[in-house]
Backbone as CSV, one residue per row, in Angstrom:
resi,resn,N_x,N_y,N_z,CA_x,CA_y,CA_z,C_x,C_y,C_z
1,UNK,-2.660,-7.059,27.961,-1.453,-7.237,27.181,-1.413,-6.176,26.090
2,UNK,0.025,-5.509,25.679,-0.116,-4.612,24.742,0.000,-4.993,23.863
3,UNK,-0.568,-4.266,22.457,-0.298,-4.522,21.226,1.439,-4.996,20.747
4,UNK,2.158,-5.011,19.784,3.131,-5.092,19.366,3.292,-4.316,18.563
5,UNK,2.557,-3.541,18.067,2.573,-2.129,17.054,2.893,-0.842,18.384
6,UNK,2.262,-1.194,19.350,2.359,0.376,20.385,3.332,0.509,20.703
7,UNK,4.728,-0.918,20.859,5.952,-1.214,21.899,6.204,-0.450,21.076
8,UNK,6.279,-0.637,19.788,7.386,0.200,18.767,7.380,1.338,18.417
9,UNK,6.549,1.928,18.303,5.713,2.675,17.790,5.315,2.578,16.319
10,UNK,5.239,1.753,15.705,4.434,1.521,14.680,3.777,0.517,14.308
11,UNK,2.598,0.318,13.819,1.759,-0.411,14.003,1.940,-1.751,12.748
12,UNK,1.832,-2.921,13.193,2.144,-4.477,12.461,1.774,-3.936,10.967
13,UNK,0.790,-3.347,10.196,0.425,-3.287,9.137,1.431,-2.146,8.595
14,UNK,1.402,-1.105,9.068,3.042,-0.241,8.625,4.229,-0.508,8.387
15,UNK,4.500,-1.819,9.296,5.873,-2.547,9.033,5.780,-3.201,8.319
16,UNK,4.999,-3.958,7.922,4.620,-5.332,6.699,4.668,-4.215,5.340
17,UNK,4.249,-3.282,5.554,4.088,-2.767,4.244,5.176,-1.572,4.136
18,UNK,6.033,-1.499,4.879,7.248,-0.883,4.200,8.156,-1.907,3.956
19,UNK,7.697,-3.002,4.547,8.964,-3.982,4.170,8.779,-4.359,2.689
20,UNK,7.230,-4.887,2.416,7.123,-5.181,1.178,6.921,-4.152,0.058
21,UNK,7.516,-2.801,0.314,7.516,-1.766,-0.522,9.182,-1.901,-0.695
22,UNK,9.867,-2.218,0.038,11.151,-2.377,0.002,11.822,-3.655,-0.504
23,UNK,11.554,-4.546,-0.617,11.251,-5.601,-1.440,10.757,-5.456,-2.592
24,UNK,9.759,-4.914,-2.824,9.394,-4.370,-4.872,10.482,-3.509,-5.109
25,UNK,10.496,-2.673,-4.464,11.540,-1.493,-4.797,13.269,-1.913,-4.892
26,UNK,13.666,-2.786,-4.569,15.041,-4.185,-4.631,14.029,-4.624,-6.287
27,UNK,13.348,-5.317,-6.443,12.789,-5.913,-7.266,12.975,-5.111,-8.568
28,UNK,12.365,-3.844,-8.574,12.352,-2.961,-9.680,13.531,-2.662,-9.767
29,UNK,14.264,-2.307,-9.169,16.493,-2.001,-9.184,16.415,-3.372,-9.819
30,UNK,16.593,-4.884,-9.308,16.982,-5.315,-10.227,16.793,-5.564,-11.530
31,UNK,15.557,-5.605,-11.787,14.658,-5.757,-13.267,15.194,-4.311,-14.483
32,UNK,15.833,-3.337,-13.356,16.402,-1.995,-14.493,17.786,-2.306,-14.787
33,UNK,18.623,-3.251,-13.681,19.850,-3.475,-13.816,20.399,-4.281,-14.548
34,UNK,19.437,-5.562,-14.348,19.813,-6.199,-15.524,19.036,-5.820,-16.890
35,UNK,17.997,-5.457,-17.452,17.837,-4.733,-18.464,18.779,-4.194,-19.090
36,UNK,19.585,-3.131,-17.917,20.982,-2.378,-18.480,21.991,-3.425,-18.878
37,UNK,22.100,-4.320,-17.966,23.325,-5.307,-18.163,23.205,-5.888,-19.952
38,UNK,21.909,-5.928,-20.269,21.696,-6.532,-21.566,20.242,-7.761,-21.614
39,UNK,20.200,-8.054,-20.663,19.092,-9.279,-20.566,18.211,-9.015,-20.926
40,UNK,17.174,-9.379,-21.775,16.127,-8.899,-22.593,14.690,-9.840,-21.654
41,UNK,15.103,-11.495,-21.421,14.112,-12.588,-21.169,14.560,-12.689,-19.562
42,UNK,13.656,-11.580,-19.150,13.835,-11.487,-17.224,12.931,-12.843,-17.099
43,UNK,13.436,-13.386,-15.613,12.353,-14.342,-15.382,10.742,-13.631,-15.048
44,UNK,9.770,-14.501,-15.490,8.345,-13.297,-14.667,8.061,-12.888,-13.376
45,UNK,8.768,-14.364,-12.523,8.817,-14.087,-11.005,9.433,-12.540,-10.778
46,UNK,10.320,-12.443,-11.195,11.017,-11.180,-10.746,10.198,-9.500,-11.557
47,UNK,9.622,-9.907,-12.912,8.948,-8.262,-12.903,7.289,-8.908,-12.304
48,UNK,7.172,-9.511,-12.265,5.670,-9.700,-11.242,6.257,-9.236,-9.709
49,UNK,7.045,-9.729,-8.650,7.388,-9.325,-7.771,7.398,-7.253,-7.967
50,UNK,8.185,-7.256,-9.055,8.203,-5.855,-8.817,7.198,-4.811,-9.144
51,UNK,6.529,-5.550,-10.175,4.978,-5.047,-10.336,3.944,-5.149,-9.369
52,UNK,3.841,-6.380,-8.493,2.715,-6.298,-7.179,3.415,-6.018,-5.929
53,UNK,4.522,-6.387,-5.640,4.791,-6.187,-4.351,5.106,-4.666,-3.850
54,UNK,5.283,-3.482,-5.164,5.591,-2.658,-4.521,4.439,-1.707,-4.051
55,UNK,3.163,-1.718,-5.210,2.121,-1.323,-4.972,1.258,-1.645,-3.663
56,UNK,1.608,-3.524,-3.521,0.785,-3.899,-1.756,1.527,-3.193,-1.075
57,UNK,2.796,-2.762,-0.882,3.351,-2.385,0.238,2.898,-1.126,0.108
58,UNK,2.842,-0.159,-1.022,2.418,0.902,-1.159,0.955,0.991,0.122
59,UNK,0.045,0.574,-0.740,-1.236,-0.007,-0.469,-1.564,-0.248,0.943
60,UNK,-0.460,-1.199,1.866,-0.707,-1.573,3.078,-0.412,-0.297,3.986
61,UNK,0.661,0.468,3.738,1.007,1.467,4.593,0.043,2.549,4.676
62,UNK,-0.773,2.742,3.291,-1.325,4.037,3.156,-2.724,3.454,4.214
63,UNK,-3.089,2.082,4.476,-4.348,1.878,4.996,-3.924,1.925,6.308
64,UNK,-2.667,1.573,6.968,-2.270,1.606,7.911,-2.086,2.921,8.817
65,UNK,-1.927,4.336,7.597,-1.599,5.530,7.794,-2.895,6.010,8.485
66,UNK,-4.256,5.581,7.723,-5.317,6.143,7.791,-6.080,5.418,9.051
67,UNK,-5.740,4.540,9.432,-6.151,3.754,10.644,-5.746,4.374,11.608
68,UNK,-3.979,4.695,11.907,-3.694,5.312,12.584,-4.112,6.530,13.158
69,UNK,-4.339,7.381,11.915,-4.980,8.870,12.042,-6.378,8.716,12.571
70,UNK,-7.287,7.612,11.914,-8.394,7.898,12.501,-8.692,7.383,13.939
71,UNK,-8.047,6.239,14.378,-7.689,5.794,16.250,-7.319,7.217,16.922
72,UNK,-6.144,7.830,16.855,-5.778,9.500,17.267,-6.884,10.316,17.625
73,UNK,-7.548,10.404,16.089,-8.601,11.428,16.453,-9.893,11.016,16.798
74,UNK,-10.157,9.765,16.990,-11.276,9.891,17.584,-11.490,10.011,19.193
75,UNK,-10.403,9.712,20.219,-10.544,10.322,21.397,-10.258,11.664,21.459
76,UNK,-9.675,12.786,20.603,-9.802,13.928,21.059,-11.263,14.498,20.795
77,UNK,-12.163,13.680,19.946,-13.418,14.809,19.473,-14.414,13.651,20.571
78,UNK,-13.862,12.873,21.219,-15.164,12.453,22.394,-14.706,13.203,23.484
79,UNK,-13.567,13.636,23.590,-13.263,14.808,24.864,-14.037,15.872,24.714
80,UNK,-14.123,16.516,23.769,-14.895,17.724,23.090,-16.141,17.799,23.195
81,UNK,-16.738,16.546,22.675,-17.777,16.445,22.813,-18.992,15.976,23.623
């Protein structure tokens, strides 16, 4: 059975973590918008959301990036070698 990262071409941990980079990043727009609007007493849910969620998503993709790269290259250097 195949993965569900290969159908797509991107792998379950890449998608989770652009989603939840996209989600902080909604989060931080709103926390600047209403700031602008005037609101001084944001709820915390909303600058905590935009303070952790954008960094995990950050976070998940970049581990996801490096997984990827290193699966790739390790069958070309057992051909080689």
């Amino acid at each position: 059975m195949e993965n569900a990262g290969t159908q797509t071409g991107k792998p379950l941990l890449m998608r989770i973590g652009i989603g939840l980079f996209a989600i902080g990043m909604a989060a931080v727009l709103a926390v600047f918008v209403l700031f602008a609007a005037g609101m001084e007493n944001l709820p915390i849910w909303l600058s905590a959301a935009a303070g952790v969620i954008t960094p995990l998503g950050l976070l998940l993709g970049l581990i996801a990036l490096v997984r990827e790269a290193r699966t790739a290259k390790t069958p070309k250097t057992a051909e080689t070698g």
